[in-house]
C-alpha positions, 0 to 999 in steps of 0.5 A: 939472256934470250927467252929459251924453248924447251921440248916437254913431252909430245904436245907442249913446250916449257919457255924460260925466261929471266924475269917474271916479267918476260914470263908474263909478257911471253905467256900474253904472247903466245896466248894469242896464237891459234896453235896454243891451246893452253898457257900455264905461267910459273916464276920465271917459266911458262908451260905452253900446251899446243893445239892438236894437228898442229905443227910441232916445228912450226909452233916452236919456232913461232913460240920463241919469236912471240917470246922475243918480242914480248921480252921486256914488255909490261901487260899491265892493264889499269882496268882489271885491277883488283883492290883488296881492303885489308885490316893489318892485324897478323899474327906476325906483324910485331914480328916482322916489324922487328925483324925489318928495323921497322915500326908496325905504321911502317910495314903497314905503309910500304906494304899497302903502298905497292902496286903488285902483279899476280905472276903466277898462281899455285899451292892452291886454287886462286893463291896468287903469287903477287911481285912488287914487294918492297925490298925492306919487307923480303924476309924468308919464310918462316922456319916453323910453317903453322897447321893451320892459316885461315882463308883471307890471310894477308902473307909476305914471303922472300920477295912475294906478298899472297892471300889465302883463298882458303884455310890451309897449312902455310910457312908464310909471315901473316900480317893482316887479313881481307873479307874478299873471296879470293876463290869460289868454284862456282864463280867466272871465272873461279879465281879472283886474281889471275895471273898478269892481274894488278892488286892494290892492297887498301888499309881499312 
């Protein structure tokens, strides 16, 4: 299906998409344009605020044609990748292991091999929500969520992988963590990863 524009509120318009890939390629799309002035992506959504005086028409319609043709198109840049060293050592990796009919090595090995993509960021500042899991690791949250998950935890949930920027509750499966600051407020930009950004996790 085409990429599908929706009025929200006075000054913005909601783009959906059917793949987080669209998504991200809309949101490089319409980012350009002069008559944007901010562009929030989420899962398969992206959130376009418009620039004041601007017309309300006119910028639909050229939103929808950005969309179109971003449809299908990748925004990966091999520069701005992010490498994160990870030491496997969750509190969860027996478990996920079992869970998956895999040995540690192999849920180490097929995490640490994939090539992922921030597709959005939410549920705290500079946490990432990164594609490109291997489908022998998507297992659903988990049924208990922990009080507590330390800063720099490596997770895995359905089909994303994450770290998180700082401690905090989280229903996510913990198999490893990074020393990497994930999100720093008084760093430029403050968020480590943002969204369309290439990650590669690095056993250490």
């Amino acid at each position: 299906m085409s990429p599908r524009l929706r009025p929200y509120g006075p000054a913005a318009w909601l783009l959906e998409a059917d793949r987080d890939d669209d998504v991200l390629a809309a949101a490089a799309a319409v980012a350009r344009s002069e008559a944007v002035r901010e562009v929030v992506p989420g899962a398969r959504t992206v959130l376009v605020h418009l620039a004041p005086g601007g017309d309300r028409d006119e910028i639909g319609r050229q939103l929808l044609q950005l969309a179109s043709v971003a449809e299908g198109t990748s925004v990966d840049d091999p520069s701005d990748a992010v490498e994160l060293s990870v030491t496997y050592d969750g509190e969860d990796l027996d478990a996920v292991a079992a869970a998956c009919g895999l040995t540690i090595a192999d849920v180490v090995s097929r995490h640490s091999n994939a090539t992922y993509r921030a597709a959005f960021c939410g549920f705290a500042p500079g946490f990432a929500y990164l594609t490109g899991l291997d489908p022998a690791l998507q297992l659903p949250r988990r049924a208990t969520p922990r009080t507590r998950v330390a800063a720099g935890s490596v997770a895995i949930a359905a089909g994303y992988s994450a770290v998180y920027p700082t401690a905090s509750p989280g229903g996510w499966h913990l198999i490893g963590h990074t020393d990497a600051m994930l999100f720093a407020a008084d760093r430029d930009p403050p968020a480590l990863i943002a969204p369309g950004t290439t990650v590669h996790f690095v056993p250490t």
